[in-house]
Every structure is written in structure tokens, then in C-alpha cells.
C-alpha positions as CSV (number, residue, x, y, z in Angstrom):
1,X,-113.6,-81.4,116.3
2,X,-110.5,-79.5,117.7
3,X,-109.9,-78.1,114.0
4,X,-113.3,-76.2,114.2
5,X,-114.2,-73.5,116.6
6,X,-117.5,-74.6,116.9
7,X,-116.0,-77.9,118.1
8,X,-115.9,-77.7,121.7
9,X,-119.4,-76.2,122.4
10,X,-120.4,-78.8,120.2
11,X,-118.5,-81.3,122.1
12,X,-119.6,-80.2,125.2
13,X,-123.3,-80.2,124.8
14,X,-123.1,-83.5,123.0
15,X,-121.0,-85.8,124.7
16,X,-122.9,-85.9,128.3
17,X,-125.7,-87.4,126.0
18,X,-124.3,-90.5,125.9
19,X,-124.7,-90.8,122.3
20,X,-123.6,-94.0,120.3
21,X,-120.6,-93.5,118.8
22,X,-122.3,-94.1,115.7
23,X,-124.8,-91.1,116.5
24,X,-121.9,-88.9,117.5
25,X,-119.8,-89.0,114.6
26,X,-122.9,-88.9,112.3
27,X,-124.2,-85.7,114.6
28,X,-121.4,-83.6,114.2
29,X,-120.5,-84.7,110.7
30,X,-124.4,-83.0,109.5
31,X,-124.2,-80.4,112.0
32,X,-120.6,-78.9,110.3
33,X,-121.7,-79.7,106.7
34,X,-124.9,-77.6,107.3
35,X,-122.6,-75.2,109.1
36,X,-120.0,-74.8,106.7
37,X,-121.3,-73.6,103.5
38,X,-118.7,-73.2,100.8
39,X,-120.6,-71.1,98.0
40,X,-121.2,-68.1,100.7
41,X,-117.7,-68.5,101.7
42,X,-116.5,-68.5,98.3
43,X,-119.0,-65.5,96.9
44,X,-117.2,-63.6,99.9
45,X,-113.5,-64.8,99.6
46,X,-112.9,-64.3,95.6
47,X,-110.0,-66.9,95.7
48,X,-107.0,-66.7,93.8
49,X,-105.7,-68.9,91.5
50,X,-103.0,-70.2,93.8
51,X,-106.2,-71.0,96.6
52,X,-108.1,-72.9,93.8
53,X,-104.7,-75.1,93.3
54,X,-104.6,-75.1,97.0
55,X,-108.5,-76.3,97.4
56,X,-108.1,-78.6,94.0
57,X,-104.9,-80.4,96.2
58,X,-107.2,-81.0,99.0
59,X,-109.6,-82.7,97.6
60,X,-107.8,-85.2,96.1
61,X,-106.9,-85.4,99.9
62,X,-110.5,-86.2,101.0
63,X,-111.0,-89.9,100.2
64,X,-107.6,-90.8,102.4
65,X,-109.0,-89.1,105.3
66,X,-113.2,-90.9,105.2
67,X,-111.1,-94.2,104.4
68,X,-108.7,-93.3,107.1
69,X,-111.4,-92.0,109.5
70,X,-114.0,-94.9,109.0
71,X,-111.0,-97.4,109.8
72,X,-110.2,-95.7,112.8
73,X,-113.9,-95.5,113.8
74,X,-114.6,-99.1,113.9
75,X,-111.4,-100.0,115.4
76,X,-112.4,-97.8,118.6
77,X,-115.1,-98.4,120.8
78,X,-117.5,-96.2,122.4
79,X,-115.3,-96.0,126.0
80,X,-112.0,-94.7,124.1
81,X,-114.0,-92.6,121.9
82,X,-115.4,-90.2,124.7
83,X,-112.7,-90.4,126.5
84,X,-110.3,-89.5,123.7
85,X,-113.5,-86.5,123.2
86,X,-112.9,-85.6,126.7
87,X,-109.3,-85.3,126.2
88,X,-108.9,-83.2,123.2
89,X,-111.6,-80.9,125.2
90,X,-109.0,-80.6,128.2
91,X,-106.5,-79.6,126.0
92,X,-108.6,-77.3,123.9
93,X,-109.6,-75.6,127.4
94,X,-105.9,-75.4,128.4
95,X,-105.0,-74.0,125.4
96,X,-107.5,-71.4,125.4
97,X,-106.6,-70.3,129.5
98,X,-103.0,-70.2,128.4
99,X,-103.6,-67.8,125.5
100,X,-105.8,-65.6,127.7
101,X,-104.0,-65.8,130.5
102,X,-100.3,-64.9,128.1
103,X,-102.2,-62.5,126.2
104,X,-103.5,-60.6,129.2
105,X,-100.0,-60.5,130.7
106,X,-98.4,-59.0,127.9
């Protein structure tokens, strides 16, 4: 969620639903894979060989982070989820005021 920059809005319109956990993660797991189209990205990038290494290393990454993710998932429940939500939003937020506010002063 905090990785993405369409994260927080996300967040922020989602969570006061009161989704299921379940519905949560399954909501903003479709809404980033429509989202994030790699063939566009790719016809526009023209990667290099050393990013095709890069991306090759990565996905050998990907089935340690569902197995890793699906774990955590069942071991939380809904409370800690949202609240754990709400909490990366706060410090999202205070990131964001911080680099205004420091950009604005320099």
C-alpha cells in the first residue's frame, strides 16, 4: 500500500467501508494489477539488459513474498489489520507534510 502512490487514496476511500479483511486485501490486490500494466510500461521504458537481470531477480522473489504475505494475513485479524492500515496512513501523511513543509522552506 505505502510502496504505491496510489496507496493512500486508496486507503482512504476503502478502509471507512468496513471491508472484511478478506475483501480488503482482495480489493486492492485487483485494483493495482489492473492499474499496473507492465507491457505499456515496458513498450515505454526500453529496458536494458542489466533491468531485465534486475526484473528476472525479482521474480524469483515473488513466491516468498504471497507465501510470506498469506501467512501474515491469516495470522492478523481484522482489528490489527485497520489499525496497522491506519497507521501506515499517519505516517504516509506525516511524511508527505514534512517534505512539503522542508521543501518549501528551502
Amino acid at each position: 500500500m505505502v510502496a504505491h502512490s496510489g496507496g493512500p487514496p486508496l486507503a482512504m476511500y476503502l478502509l471507512p467501508l468496513g471491508l472484511t479483511k478478506d475483501v480488503y486485501a482482495g480489493t486492492t490486490r485487483l485494483f493495482f494489477t489492473v492499474g499496473n500494466k507492465a507491457v505499456p510500461w515496458l513498450l515505454l521504458v526500453k529496458p536494458t539488459a542489466s533491468i531485465w537481470t534486475l526484473m528476472a531477480l525479482c521474480v524469483l522473489a515473488i513466491p516468498t513474498g504471497i507465501w510470506a504475505g498469506w501467512r501474515l494475513h491469516r495470522s492478523l485479524d481484522q482489528r490489527r489489520i485497520y489499525r496497522l492500515c491506519y497507521g501506515l496512513l499517519v505516517v504516509t501523511a506525516l511524511k508527505l507534510l514534512w517534505d512539503g513543509v522542508s521543501g518549501y522552506l528551502a
